[in-house]
C-alpha positions in Angstrom: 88.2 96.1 63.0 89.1 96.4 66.6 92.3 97.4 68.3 92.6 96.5 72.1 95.4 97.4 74.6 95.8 95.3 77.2 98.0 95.8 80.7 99.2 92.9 82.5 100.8 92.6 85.6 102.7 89.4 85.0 106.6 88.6 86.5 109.4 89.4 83.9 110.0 87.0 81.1 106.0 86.1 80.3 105.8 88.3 77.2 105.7 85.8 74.7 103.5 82.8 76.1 100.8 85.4 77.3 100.7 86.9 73.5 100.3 83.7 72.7 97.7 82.4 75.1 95.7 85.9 74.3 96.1 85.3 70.1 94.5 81.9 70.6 91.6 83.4 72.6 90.5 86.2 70.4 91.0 84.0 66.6 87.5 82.4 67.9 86.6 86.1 66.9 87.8 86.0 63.7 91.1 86.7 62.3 93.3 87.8 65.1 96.9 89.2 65.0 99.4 90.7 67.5 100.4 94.3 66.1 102.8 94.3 69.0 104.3 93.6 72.5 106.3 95.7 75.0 107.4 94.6 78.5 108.0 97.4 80.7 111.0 96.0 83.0 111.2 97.7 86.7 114.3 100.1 86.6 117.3 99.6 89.0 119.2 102.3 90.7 122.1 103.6 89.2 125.1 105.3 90.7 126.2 107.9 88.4 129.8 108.9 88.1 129.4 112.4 90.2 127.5 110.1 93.0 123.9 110.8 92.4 121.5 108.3 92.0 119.5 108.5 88.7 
């Protein structure tokens, strides 16, 4: 059995269709599954209540 992280650098929103498109790829391997999926959204500045930016 393998287990293979993979990083991509793709706009907001893409999780889903590139799971997809990368589950269809590897089942040519053999049995293939997606454990999981997290999207890493860039951060906006916040204003806190005393005035500093967190």
């Amino acid at each position: 059995m393998l287990t293979i992280i993979i990083q991509v650098d793709a706009p907001p929103g893409q999780a889903i269709g590139i799971k997809e498109d990368l589950a269809q790829h590897l089942e040519r391997f053999g049995d293939a599954k997606v454990v999981s999926v997290t999207e890493d959204l860039p951060e906006q500045l916040q204003l806190g209540t005393s005035g500093t930016i967190h």
